[in-house]
Structures are given as C-alpha cells and as structure tokens.
Phi, psi and omega in degrees: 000324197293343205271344179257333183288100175315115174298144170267336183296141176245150178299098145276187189261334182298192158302118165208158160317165179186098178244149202182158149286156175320143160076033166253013168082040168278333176285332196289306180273024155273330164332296129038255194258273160009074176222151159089037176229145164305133217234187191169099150244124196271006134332305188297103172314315184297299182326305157314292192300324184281297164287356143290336172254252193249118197275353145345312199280010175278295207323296183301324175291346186254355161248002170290334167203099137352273163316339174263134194261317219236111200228082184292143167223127177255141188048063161307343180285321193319289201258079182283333172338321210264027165285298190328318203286334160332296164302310165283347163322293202287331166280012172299326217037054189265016188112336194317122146237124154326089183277101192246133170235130203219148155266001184198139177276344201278324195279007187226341152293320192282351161259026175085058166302352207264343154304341158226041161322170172027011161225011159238145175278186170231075171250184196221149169238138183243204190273175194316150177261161156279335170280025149246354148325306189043266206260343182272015183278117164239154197267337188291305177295341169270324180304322188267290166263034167062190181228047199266088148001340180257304192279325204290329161290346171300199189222314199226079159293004198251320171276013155267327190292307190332314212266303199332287179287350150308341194239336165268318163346298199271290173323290163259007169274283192333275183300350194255006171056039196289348180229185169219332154293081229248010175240345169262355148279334153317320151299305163323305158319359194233310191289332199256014172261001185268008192249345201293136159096359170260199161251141191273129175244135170262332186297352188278297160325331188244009152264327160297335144259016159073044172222148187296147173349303184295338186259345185260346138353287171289304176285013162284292210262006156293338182274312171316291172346284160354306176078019142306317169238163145208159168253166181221129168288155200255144206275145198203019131325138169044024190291134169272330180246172158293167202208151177306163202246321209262145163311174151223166178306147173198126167294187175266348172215120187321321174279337149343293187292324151329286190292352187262335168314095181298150180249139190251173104316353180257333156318143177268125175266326153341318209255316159308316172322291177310271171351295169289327162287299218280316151333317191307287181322301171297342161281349175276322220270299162346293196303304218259018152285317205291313199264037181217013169094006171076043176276350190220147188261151179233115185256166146217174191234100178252109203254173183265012162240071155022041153255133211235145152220121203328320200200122181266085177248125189236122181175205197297342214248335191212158171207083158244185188223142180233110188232098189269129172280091187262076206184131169248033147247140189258146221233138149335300199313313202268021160249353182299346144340288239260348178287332184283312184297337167288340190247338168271315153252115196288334212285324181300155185236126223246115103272163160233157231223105184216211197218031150253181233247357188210138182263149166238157128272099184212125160085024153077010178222102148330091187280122137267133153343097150000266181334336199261252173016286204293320157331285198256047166245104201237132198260013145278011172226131180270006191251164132289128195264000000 
C-alpha cells in the first residue's frame, strides 16, 4: 500500500534532512519522486562499511557523475562524519540538492548538525495521516495498529507491531551502545507507555522501573532522539491561572503505543482506549503542522486545580483548544475545559473531538465525529471547516 498512497510531504528544492521514524516510507517516497540521482544506502553493509573508512569516496562519487543533481544518503546517522564532506559539497555551489535521511538525531547532535545550519533544511515524515488514506482509512484499525506505513501494508500487522521495538531496541540502542542497561530500557518502554497522553512524572516512571531518576532522563530523551516520542508543553500565554509545570507523553503512533502497553486483569479497556484516541489525534496534529512548515506550536492546557484541555494549537495560522472524548454521546461536564479555556481566551475556536456520528454545535464548542476530523485535517487547508 505505502508504494501507491500519495505523501502529503512535498519535496523542496533546496537540501534538506528528511527525518521519520523506522517504517514511515522515507525511502519508499523519495523512490517515488526521483529520478536520474545518485543513491547512498548506508543500510547496505558493504555501503556502510566503504564509507565509514573513508567518507571522502561520497566526494569522488558526486563529482564523478555530475550530471546527477539530486544526491540521496539514506540513515546519514550511520555515517555521520559525511556531513562535512556535504558541506563542503554545498559549499561548491553546483546546483547540488542533498536528500539526507536519518531514523535517528542523536548521532547527528553530537556531532554537529548545526554544521549545515542555514543550508539544509530539517523536516519529518510521519506515519500516514488519514486523509492521505481517504477512503482506504478505517478509523477502528488505526485505532488498534496505528498508521505507520510498515504496518497498514502488512498482511499481519499486529505481528509488525510486536517486532517494531524490539528491532529499535536491538538496532538502535543495542548496537549504537546508547545504554548500557539494555533490559532497564527495555522496562521503561513498558513503563512510560502508562504516561502516554498524560502528564509525565518521571519520578514515577523511573521507580517502576527500578531505576534512578537521571537514567530514565535519558531514556525520555534517547526516545525522542529516536524519533519515537515527543512531548508537548503546557500552554502559559497570558495565564490568568497557574497552570501545571510538567509536559505530557506521547508515542509517535498509536500502535506503537498499543503494542508496548501491558495489559491486566486490573485494566479498563475503556482507559486504554481513550489513550489511544486521544495519541491518534495527536500525531495527526503533529503530522499536519510539520507539513505546513511548522507555522504552529502544539500545547496542551492544565491549571493547577486540573482542569485540562488535551490540545492547544497556536501560531501565525490557528488558535484552537481541542478536548478528545473517547464516548459517543457528549455529556455538559465534557465541555467545562474548554468553556473554562474560552473564558480565559475569548479569541480561540473551541472543539471537541468524540465517536459519535453528528457534528454539533453546543454552548458555542463545535462537536465533531473523531473519524470526521481525522479526514478533513489535510495541511493543504489550514482551518477546520
């Protein structure tokens, strides 16, 4: 399926990053979009091995054929060393543009990316939105295995999701030696998957996994690195109230987030649920800021008597307040956020987000359908109609 499903990401013309988690189709869209260019897959053992001993032979290979412009290096983290030889490319000014793709930032912080600042750009590709889905969307099945392109093309997605962390595990922690505890990171992935959609207490998280504070630090910010996680910050414009100090969690996909969630007998499949819907919403809103250049920040909003609202998006282009309901009838109680968040910003446009089947209007906050929403949020149009 990923090879037929049209990307909302569009191609610039300058050089840029092209950063995604595993199985979010980057190589598959630059393949694509693509012809007449020189490839570099650092995938490639032999490919890997030749260019880790001398990253120089990128240099000879890109002046060696010319005529090709468009000069891909696919997991560019492998090998970071061939950013310089980049730089001095891009600094020839021969027309070149760099497609550089990495599944992971950390091996590229530490070594300077900060090395083609202002002459590469830095963007992401995530997993499928539904409306580059359309009709081939089912909101029950996204809901269960996420929209990660490796799996919605599977045949037995639920035995890719098993395997998926398990496979960053091994690949990029293990072998990239990013831990040194490769089962107390392994616990973490389990423990911190109880935070998704929440607000993250790490003292909590790193007593269940029976590790000091500081290491599980790290493993927050080795998943983000990953491109596995991000957090969203609590929104403190103008607060008129105090407002909570800590983010809250998120996988980068809902099935993700599924498959590392252990399950009980003391668990609420309700409570699971919610978690995941309310993840869905956040990776679309995520996915469809990134492809609109990232004109807006994404918040959520929490005062210090708890009252919350899930999701803040603010910037040149939107100021809405977002409250997802995992329910198909809407109750009073479940507009007091956002009515409590309208009175404190008058300026803002108020939805709620729940699984039943009619859009409403009530009390001045636009109920939509989940499924409907999750359609029409498309980052060629920047309002909700």
């Amino acid at each position: 399926m990923e090879s037929i499903v049209p990307r909302f990401f569009t191609s610039p013309k300058e050089s840029f990053f092209l950063f995604g988690p595993r199985g979010t189709g980057k190589s598959t869209w630059l393949r694509t979009i693509t012809k007449n260019t020189l490839w570099v897959d650092l995938l490639e053992p032999d490919t890997f091995r030749a260019y880790s001993a001398h990253p120089e032979r990128l240099r000879e290979l890109v002046l060696g054929n010319k005529q090709k412009k468009v000069i891909i290096v696919d997991e560019i983290q492998k090998v970071p060393d061939l950013l310089s030889v980049v730089h001095a490319l891009i600094e020839r000014k021969q027309g070149w543009q760099f497609v550089l793709t990495g599944s992971s930032s950390r091996k590229l912080k530490r070594t300077g990316v900060d090395l083609l600042a202002g002459r590469v750009l830095n963007l992401s590709l995530h997993p499928f939105m539904a409306a580059e889905l359309g009709k081939k969307f089912s909101f029950k099945q996204a809901l269960r295995c996420g929209l990660l392109p490796l799996v919605v093309s599977s045949s037995d997605p639920e035995k890719v999701l098993k395997t998926y962390a398990a496979l960053y595990v091994r690949e990029e922690v293990q072998m990239e030696g990013l831990v040194r505890n490769i089962s107390g990171f392994a616990r973490f992935l389990e423990a911190v998957s109880f935070s998704h959609g929440a607000v993250l207490n790490i003292s909590n998280v790193a007593r269940e996994c029976e590790v000091e504070r500081k290491v599980v630090e790290g493993y927050v910010n080795i998943l983000e690195d990953l491109l596995l996680s991000f957090r969203l910050p609590v929104f403190t414009k103008k607060a008129k109230r105090a407002t909570a100090a800590h983010p809250k969690f998120y996988y980068f996909d809902t099935g993700v987030f599924r498959s590392l969630r252990p399950t009980g007998p003391l668990d609420r499949p309700e409570e699971i649920e919610g978690a995941a819907l309310e993840g869905l919403v956040a990776q679309h809103l995520v996915a469809w800021n990134a492809y609109r250049g990232e004109k807006n920040k994404i918040y959520y909003w929490r005062t210090r008597s708890k009252v919350e609202v899930d999701f803040i998006v603010y910037g040149e282009e939107a100021f809405w307040a977002i409250e997802v309901k995992n329910t198909s009838r809407i109750r009073k109680g479940d507009l007091n956020s956002l009515l409590a968040f309208k009175d404190e910003y008058p300026q803002c446009s108020t939805f709620l987000l729940y699984r039943g089947k009619e859009r409403i209007m009530r009390e001045g906050v636009l109920c939509i359908p989940c499924n409907e929403f999750l359609l029409k949020l498309d980052p060629k149009t920047k309002l909700i109609e």
